[in-house]
C-alpha positions in Angstrom: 121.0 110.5 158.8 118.3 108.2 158.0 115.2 106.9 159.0 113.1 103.5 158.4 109.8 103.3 157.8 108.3 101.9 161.2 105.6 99.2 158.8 107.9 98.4 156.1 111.7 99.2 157.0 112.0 101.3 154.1 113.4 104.9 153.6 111.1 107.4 152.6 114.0 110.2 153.1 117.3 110.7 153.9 120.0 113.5 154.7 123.0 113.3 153.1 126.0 116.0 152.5 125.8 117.1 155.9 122.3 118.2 155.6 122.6 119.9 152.8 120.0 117.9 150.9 117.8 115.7 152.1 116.5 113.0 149.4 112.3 112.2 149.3 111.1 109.1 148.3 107.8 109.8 146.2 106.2 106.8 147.5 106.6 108.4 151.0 104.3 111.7 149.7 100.9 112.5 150.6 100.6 115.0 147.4 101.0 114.7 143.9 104.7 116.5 143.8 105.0 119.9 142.7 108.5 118.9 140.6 109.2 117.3 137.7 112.5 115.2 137.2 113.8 117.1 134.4 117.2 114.9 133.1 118.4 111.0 133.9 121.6 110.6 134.8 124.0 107.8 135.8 122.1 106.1 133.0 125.9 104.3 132.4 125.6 102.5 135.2 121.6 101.2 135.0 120.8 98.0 134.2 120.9 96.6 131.0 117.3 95.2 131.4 115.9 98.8 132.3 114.6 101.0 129.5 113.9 104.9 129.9 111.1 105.4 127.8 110.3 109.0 128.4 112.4 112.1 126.2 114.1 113.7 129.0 118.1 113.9 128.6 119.5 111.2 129.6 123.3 111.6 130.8 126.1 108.8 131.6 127.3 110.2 134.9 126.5 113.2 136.8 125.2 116.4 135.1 124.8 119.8 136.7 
């Protein structure tokens, strides 16, 4: 399930899994959020022109 963004026709969340998550966009927040992304990952697959500059992990594919 999805919704658009009635100005701009973008997504500020999503459910996926059969609701059992639901994705946020930050840009879609109100509040400064309360979590901090903690790892990277599918970094194998981001664009060669794209550079993680911060320290966090940073993993290939999908880490748990």
């Amino acid at each position: 399930m999805t919704e658009l963004q009635g100005s701009c026709g973008s997504l500020p969340y999503s459910v996926v899994r059969d609701g059992a998550f639901v994705h946020v966009a930050l840009c879609s927040l109100v509040d400064e959020p309360s979590l901090r992304p903690t790892k990277h990952i599918f970094v194998g697959s981001k664009a060669p022109w794209f550079e993680i500059t911060d320290d966090l992990p940073q993993f290939g594919e999908h880490a748990t």
